[in-house]
One Martini backbone bead per residue (centre of mass of N, CA, C, O) as a GRO file, in nm:
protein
  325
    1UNK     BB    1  10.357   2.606  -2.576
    2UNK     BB    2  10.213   2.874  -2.741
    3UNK     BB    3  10.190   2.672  -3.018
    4UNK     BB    4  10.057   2.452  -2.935
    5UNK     BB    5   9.783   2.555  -2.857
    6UNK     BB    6   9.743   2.693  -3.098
    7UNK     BB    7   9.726   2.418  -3.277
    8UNK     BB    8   9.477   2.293  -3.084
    9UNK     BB    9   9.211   2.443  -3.201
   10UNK     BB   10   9.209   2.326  -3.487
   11UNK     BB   11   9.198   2.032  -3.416
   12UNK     BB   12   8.936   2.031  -3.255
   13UNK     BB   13   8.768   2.153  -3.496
   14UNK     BB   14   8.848   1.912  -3.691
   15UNK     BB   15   8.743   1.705  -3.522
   16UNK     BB   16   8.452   1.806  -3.507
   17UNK     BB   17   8.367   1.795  -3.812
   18UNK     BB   18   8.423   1.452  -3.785
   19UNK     BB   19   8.295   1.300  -3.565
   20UNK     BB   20   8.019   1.182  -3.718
   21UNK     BB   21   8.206   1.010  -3.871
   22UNK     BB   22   8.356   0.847  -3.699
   23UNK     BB   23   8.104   0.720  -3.549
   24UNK     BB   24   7.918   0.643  -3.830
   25UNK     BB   25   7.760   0.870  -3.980
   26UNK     BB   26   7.470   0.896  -3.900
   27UNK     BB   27   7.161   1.085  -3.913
   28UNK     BB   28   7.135   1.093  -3.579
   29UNK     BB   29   7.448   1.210  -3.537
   30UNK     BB   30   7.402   1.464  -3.731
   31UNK     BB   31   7.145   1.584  -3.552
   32UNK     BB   32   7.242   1.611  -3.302
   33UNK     BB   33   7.500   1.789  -3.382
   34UNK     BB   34   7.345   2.028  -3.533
   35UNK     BB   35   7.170   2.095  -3.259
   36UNK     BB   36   7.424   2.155  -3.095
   37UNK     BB   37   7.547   2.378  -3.255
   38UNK     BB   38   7.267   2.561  -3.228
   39UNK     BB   39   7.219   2.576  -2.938
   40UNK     BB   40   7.464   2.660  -2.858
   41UNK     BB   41   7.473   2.942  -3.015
   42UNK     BB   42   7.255   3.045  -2.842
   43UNK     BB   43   7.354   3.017  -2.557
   44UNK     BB   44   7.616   3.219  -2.614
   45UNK     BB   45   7.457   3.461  -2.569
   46UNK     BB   46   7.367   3.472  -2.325
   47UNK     BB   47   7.599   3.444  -2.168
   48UNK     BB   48   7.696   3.706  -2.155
   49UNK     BB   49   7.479   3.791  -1.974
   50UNK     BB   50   7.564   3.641  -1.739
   51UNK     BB   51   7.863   3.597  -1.701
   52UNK     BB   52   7.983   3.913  -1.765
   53UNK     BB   53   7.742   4.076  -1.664
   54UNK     BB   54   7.526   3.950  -1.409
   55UNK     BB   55   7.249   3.897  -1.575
   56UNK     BB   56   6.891   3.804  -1.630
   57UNK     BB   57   6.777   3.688  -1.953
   58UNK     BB   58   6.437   3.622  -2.044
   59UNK     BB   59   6.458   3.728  -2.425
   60UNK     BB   60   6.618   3.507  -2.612
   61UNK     BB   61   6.424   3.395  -2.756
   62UNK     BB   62   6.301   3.556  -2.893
   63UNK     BB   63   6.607   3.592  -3.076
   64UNK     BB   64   6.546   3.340  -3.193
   65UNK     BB   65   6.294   3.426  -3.326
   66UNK     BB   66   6.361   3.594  -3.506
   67UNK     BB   67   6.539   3.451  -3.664
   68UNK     BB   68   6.327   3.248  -3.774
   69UNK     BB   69   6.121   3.423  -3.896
   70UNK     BB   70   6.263   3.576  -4.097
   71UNK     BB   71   6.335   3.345  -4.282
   72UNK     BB   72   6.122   3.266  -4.322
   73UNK     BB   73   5.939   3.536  -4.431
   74UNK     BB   74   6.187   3.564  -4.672
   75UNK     BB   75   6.184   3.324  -4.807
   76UNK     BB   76   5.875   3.222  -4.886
   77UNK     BB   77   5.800   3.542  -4.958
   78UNK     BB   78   6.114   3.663  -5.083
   79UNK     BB   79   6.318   3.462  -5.200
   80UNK     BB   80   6.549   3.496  -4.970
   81UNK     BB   81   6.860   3.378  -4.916
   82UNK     BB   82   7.109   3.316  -4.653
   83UNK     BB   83   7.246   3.573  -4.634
   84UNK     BB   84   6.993   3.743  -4.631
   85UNK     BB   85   6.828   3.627  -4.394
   86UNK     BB   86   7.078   3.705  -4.202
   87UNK     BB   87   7.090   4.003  -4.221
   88UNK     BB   88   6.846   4.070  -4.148
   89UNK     BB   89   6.822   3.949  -3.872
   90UNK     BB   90   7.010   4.102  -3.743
   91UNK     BB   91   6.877   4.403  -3.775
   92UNK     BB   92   6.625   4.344  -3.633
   93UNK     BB   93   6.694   4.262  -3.370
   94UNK     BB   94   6.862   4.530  -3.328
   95UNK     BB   95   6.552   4.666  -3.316
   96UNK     BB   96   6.457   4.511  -3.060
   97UNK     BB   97   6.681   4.508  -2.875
   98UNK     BB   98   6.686   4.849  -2.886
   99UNK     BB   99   6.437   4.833  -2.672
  100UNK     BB  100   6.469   4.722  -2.488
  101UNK     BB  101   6.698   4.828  -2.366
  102UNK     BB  102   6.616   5.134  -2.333
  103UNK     BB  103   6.373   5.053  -2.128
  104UNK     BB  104   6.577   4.867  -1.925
  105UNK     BB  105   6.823   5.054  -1.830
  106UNK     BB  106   6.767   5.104  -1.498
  107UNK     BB  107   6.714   4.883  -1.413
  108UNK     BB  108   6.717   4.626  -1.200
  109UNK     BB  109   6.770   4.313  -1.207
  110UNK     BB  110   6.477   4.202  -1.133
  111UNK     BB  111   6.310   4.387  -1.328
  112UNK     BB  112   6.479   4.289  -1.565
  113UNK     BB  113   6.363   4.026  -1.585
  114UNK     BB  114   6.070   4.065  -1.593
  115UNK     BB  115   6.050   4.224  -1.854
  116UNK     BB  116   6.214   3.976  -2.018
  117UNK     BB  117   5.937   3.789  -1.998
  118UNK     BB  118   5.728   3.974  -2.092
  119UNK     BB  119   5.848   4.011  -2.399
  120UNK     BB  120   5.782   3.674  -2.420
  121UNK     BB  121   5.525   3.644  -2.408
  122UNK     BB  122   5.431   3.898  -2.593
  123UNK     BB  123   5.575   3.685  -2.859
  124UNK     BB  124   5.405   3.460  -2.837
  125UNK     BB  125   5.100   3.551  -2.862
  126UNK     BB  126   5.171   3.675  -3.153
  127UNK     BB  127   5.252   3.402  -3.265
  128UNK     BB  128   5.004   3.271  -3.234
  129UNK     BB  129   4.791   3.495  -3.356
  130UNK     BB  130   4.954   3.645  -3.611
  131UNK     BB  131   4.918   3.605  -3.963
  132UNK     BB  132   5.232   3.705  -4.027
  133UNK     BB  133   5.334   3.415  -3.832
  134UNK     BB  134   5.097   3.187  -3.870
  135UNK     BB  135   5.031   3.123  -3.651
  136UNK     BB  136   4.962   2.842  -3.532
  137UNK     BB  137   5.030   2.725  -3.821
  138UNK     BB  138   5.320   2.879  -3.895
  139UNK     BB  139   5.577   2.819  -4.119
  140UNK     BB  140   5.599   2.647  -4.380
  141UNK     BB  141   5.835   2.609  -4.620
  142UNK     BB  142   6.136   2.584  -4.651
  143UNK     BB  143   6.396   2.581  -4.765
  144UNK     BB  144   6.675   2.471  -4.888
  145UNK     BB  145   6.991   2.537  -4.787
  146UNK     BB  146   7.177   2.756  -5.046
  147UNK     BB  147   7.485   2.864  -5.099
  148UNK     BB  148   7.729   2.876  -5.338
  149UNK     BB  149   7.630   2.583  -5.458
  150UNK     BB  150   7.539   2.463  -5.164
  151UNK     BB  151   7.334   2.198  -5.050
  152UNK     BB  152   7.108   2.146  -4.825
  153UNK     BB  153   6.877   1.848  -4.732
  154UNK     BB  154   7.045   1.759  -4.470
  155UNK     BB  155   7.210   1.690  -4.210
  156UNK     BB  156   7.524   1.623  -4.332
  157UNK     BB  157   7.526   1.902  -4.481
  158UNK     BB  158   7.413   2.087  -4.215
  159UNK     BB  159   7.704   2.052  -4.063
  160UNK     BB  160   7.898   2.229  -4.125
  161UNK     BB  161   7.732   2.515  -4.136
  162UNK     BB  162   7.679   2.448  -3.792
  163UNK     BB  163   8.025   2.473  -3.763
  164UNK     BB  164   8.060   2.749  -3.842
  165UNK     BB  165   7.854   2.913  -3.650
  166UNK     BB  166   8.067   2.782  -3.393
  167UNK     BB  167   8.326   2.906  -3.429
  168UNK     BB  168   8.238   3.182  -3.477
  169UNK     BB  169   8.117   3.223  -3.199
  170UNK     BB  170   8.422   3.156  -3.041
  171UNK     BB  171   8.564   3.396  -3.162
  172UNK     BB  172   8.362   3.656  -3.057
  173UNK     BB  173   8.328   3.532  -2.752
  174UNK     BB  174   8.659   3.595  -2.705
  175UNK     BB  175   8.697   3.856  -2.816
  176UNK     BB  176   8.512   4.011  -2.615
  177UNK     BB  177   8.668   3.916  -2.342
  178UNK     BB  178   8.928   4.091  -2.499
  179UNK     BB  179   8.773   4.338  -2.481
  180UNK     BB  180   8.669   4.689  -2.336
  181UNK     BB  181   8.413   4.517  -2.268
  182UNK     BB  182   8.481   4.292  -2.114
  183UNK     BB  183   8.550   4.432  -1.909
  184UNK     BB  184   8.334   4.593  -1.841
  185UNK     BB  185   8.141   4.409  -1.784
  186UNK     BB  186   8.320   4.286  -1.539
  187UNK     BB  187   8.312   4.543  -1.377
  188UNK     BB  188   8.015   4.566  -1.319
  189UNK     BB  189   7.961   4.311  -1.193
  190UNK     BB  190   8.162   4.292  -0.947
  191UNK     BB  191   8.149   4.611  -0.974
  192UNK     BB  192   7.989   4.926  -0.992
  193UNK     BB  193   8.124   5.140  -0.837
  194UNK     BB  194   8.409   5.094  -0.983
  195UNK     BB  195   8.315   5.157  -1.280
  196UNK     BB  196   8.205   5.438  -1.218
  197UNK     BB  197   8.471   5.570  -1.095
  198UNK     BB  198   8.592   5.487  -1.413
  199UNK     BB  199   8.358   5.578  -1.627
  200UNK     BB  200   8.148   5.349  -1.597
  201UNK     BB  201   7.841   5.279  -1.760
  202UNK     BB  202   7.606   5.033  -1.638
  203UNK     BB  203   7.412   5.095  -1.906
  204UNK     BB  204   7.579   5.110  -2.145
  205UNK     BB  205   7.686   4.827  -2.120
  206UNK     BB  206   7.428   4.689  -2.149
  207UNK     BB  207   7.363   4.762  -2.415
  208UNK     BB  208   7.598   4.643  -2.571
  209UNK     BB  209   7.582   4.328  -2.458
  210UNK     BB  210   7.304   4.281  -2.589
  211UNK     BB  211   7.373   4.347  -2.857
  212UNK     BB  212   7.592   4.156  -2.890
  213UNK     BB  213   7.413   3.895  -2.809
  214UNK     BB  214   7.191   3.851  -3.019
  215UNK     BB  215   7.315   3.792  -3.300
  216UNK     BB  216   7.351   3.514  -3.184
  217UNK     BB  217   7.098   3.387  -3.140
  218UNK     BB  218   6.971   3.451  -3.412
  219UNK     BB  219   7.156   3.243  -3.564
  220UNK     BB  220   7.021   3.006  -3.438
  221UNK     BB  221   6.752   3.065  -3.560
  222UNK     BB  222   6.837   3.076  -3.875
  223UNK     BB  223   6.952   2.770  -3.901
  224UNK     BB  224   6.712   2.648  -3.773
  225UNK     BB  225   6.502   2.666  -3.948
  226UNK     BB  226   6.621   2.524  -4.217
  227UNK     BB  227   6.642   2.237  -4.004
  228UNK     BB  228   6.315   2.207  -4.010
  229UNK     BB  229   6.139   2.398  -4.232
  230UNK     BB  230   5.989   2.534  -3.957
  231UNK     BB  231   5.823   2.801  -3.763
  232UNK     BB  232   5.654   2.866  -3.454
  233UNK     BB  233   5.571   2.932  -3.123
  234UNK     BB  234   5.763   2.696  -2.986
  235UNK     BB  235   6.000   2.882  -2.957
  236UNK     BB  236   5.902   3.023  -2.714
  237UNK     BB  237   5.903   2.842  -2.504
  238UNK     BB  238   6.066   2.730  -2.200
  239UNK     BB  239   6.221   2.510  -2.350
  240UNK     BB  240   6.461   2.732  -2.416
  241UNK     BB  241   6.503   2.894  -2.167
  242UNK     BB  242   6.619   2.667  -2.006
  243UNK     BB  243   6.793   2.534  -2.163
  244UNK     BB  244   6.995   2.798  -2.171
  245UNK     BB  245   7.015   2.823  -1.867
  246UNK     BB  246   7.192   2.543  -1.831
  247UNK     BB  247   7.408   2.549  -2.038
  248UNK     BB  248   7.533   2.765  -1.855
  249UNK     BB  249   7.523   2.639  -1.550
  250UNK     BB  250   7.642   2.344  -1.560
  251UNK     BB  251   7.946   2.368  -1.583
  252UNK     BB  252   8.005   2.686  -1.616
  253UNK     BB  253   8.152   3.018  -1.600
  254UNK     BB  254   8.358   3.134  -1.865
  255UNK     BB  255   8.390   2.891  -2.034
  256UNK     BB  256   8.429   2.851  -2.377
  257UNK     BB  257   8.284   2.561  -2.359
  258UNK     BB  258   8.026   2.531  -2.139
  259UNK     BB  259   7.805   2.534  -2.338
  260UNK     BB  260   7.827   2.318  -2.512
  261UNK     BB  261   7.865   2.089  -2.307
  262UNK     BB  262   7.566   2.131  -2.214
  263UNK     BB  263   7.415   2.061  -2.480
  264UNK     BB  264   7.525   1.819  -2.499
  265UNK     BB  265   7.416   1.661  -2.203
  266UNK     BB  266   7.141   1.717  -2.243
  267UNK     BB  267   7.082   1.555  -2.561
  268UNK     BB  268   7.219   1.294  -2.476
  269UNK     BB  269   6.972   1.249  -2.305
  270UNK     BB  270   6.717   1.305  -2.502
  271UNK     BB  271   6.791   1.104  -2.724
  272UNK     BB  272   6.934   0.838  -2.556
  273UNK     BB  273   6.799   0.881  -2.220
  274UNK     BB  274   6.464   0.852  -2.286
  275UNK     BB  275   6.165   0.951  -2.073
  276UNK     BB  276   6.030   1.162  -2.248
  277UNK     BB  277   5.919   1.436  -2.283
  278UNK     BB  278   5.807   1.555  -1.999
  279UNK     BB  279   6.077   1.416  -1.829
  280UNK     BB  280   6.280   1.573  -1.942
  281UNK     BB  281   6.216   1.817  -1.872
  282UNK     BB  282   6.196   1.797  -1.589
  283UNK     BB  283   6.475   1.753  -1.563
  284UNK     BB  284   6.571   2.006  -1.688
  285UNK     BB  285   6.470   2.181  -1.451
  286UNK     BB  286   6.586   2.050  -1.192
  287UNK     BB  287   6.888   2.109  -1.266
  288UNK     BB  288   6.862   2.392  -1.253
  289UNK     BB  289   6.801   2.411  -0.950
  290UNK     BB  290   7.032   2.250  -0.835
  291UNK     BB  291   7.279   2.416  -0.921
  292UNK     BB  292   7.141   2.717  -0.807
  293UNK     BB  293   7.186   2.599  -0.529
  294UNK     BB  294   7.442   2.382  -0.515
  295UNK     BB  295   7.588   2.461  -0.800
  296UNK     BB  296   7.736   2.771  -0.857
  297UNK     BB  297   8.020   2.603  -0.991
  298UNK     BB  298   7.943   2.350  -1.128
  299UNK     BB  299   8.119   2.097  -1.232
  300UNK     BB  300   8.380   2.225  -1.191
  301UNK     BB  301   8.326   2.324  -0.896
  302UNK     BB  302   8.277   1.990  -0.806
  303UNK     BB  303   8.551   1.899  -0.887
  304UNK     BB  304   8.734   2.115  -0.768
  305UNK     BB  305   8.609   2.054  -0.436
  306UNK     BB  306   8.720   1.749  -0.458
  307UNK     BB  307   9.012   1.800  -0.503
  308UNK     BB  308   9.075   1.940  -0.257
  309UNK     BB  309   8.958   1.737  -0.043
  310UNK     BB  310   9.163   1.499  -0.126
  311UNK     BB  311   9.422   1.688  -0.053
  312UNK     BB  312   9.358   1.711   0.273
  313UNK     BB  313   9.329   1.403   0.333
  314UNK     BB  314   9.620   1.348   0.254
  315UNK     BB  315   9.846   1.527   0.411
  316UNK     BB  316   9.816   1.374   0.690
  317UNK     BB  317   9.936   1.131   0.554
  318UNK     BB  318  10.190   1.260   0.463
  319UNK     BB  319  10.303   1.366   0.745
  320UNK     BB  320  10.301   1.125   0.921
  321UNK     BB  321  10.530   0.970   0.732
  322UNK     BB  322  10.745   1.154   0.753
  323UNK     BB  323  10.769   1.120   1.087
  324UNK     BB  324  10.846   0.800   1.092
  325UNK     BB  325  11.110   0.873   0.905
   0.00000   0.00000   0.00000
């Protein structure tokens, strides 16, 4: 059964690669796919810190536009390529979120959400503003994606760049779930005072999951750019905020496939069964509120539920027939 399993995740991703192709290949199928699996790779990087970790960062936008900007800035005014742009992209960010980490060291779960929203506003007002980051005007020209002889200039060329982008991510959060800081994470979450009393620092595991979280984020701003060519202060809006803690708890928390599965079907109403820009987000508001109120283990949760219950309801029933016979 375990060589099984394991050659099923090959399967997986190699059928994830031609999907696009499979269904017909058009233009908005590639936009759509390459879009989710980007999205999908920023959502991953916050899931450590929900899922994992038990705290609510609402500072991973910025790390996401650290991400494009940098690559933005990178690219277009000093001519460096997508490898230099990725590298420098996660440097700088762990250099911005090793300031936030050691800020917020101490801080309370709740104490903590609020500096790390104060940190996405000044990076908004920052970017509205700021002529090194092309202020309200964006930074537009960015060349298209081209590393070792392969460009991408569409979006069926860069659904691969897209794909590999999100296995690579898939691979490194399962990676960290099963090394020893994922379970000090995990014990942190669950029990502070017994990781405390077994030697594990809660502050200090919280900066190690920040630090390992954020160049997540980043790499999804890194061709997130790419992909637009032009990069503006709207990526710091609350719809990339919500966007991410969306497909964190729809799904389920801790399931490694439900965060893609989250942005996946958040993007397939928003491009398929739009009922507008502003309708679109109120709905993505809705659900997320919905979800936190009355669905706590997500859909995957509501489904467990529903199992329950229509088997508690089943049993007297077959219990009755027993005593019959």
């Amino acid at each position: 059964m375990k060589p099984l399993r394991m050659l099923s995740w090959p399967l997986m991703a190699l059928l994830l690669l031609l999907s696009p192709t499979l269904f017909g290949g058009s233009s908005a199928l590639y936009s759509v796919c390459t879009t989710i699996a980007i999205f999908a790779v920023m959502a991953y990087g916050l899931d450590l810190i929900v899922s994992d970790l038990g705290e609510v960062s609402l500072a991973h936008p910025v790390f996401f536009a650290v991400g494009a900007y940098t690559a933005a800035i990178a690219s277009t005014r000093y001519g460096l390529g997508p490898i230099e742009t990725l590298v420098l992209s996660i440097i700088v960010v762990l250099g911005v979120v090793g300031f936030i980490a050691f800020v917020t060291l101490r801080l309370h779960s709740f104490i903590f959400s609020l500096v790390t929203y104060a940190v996405t506003v000044v990076a908004m007002t920052l970017a509205s503003n700021w002529a090194f980051l092309g202020g309200s005007d964006g930074i537009p020209g960015i060349p298209a994606f081209e590393v070792f002889g392969y460009r991408a200039v569409n979006e069926a060329q860069l659904w691969p760049i897209a794909w590999g982008l999100l296995l690579v991510t898939l691979i490194l959060v399962v990676a960290f779930r099963r090394s020893k800081m994922g379970y000090a994470a995990m014990t942190v979450h669950l029990n502070p005072a017994l990781a405390r009393s077994s030697g594990i620092s809660p502050e200090r595991i919280r900066m190690q999951v920040f630090l390992a979280s954020a160049p997540i984020t980043a790499s999804a701003g890194w061709l997130y750019a790419y992909q637009r060519a032009y990069v503006s202060a709207d990526i710091l809006s609350p719809y990339f905020l919500i966007l991410m803690l969306t497909a964190v708890v729809l799904v389920g928390r801790r399931y490694i496939l439900a965060p893609l599965a989250g942005i996946a079907i958040i993007l397939f109403q928003e491009r398929f069964l739009s009922y507008g820009a502003y309708v679109d987000r109120i709905i993505l508001g809705s659900v997320l509120v919905l979800v936190l109120s009355f669905l706590p283990g997500g859909l995957v949760g509501l489904f467990r539920d529903l199992n329950r219950r229509i088997g508690r309801s089943r049993q007297p029933h077959a219990e009755s027939q027993t005593l019959k016979t």
